[in-house]
C-alpha positions, 0 to 999 in steps of 0.5 A: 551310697557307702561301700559294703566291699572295696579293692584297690590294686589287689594282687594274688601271686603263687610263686612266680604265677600271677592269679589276681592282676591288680583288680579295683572293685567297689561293692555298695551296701545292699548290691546282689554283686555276680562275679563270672568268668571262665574257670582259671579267671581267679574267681575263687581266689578272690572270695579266698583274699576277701574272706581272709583265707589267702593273704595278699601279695598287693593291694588293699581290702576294706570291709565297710571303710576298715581294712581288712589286711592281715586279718584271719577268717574268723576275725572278718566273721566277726566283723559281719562277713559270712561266705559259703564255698564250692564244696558243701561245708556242713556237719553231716552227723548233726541234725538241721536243726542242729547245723542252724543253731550253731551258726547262730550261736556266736552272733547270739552271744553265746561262748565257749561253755561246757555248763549251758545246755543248749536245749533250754535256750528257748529263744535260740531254738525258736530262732533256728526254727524260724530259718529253717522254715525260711529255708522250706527244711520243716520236714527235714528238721531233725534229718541228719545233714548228711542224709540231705539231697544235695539241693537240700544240703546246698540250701541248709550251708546258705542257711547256716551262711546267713544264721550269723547275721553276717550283713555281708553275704559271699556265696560261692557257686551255690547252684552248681550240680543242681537241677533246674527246678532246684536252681529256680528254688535256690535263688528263690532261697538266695533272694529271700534271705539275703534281702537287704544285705549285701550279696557277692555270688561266684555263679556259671549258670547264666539264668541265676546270674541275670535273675538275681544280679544287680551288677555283674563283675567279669574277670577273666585271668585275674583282671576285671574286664567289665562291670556294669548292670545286667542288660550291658554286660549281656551287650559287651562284646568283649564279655561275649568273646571272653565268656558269654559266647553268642548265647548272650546275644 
């Protein structure tokens, strides 16, 4: 199986402070890829160095066999990488259906252009609504985002994540602050729409790790410690003693 993800010795350093120690990661296509740690590990810097909003100190990043070195954002967007942050990342004064659409618009072909209107695009429309109803927000569709719940508002940025058609999936903590039946929804969301693609999840809670994984990354101040499948990771008694506690056992 080809590599959806590769890094090799890659490094991240601020000043003098080393945050990402040399890590070696291989992520094959179609893999639910779960990265924990305890906070300060360099969790998020890595997301940051793979979606190309920090640069690299050393090393090297391929996107299915490309590297990515030296590429901004929006050029590894387009390249079929889409991620989520920590922070909700939406457009508050549009409606849902409106957020949808335009994540959908560049993967569709659509451009800069001040004489299109977007309201006669038949086949964009049914498209945005088709997700919408994936992601259960029918009732919510013409609700300004920011007007959402937080669950809601969390469920419509992973809406927007995947709308591109990105095959290359990296969602940063997107159960954090949630409830447990709106964790149980959220990774029922996560599983659905991200079948068949690629998914690297930054994630604390332990039952969404274990759920939805299919291997699991530790690293822990900026190394990888260990990466296997779910049920040996629960076993490591050096993931124990970094991360997972006794709860693990």
């Amino acid at each position: 199986m080809s590599n959806a993800i590769s890094l090799r010795g890659v490094t991240k350093s601020f000043g003098r402070t080393e945050i990402i120690r040399g890590v070696d990661l291989d992520i094959p296509h179609g893999q639910r890829h779960a990265m924990i740690g305890p906070n300060g590990a360099g969790k998020t810097t890595l997301f940051n160095l793979i979606s190309g909003r920090f640069s690299l100190t050393s090393g090297t990043i391929e996107l299915n066999g490309r590297s990515i070195d030296g590429l901004a954002p929006h050029e590894i967007n387009r390249l079929g990488l889409s991620r989520s942050f920590q922070i909700t990342s939406i457009f508050p004064r549009l409606t849902v259906f409106e957020n949808i659409r335009c994540g959908l618009l560049w993967a569709r072909g659509y451009r800069y252009s001040f004489w299109h209107l977007l309201g006669g695009q038949r086949a964009l429309n049914e498209e945005a609504d088709r997700l919408i109803e994936r992601l259960n927000l029918e009732d919510r569709r013409n609700v300004p985002a920011g007007l959402l719940s937080y669950a809601e508002q969390r469920a419509l940025e992973v809406g927007i994540t995947v709308a591109g058609g990105a095959e290359i999936i990296l969602l940063d903590e997107p159960t954090a602050g949630m409830s447990h039946s709106e964790t149980e929804y959220a990774v029922a969301l996560i599983r659905a729409v991200t079948e068949g693609k690629t998914l690297l999840i930054v994630e604390h809670d332990m039952s969404v790790v274990f759920g939805l994984a299919d291997v699991i990354t530790v690293l822990v101040y900026g190394e990888v410690i260990a990466s296997d499948v779910p049920a040996r990771i629960r076993g490591d008694k050096a993931v124990q003693e970094a991360y997972l506690g006794t709860e693990a056992a």
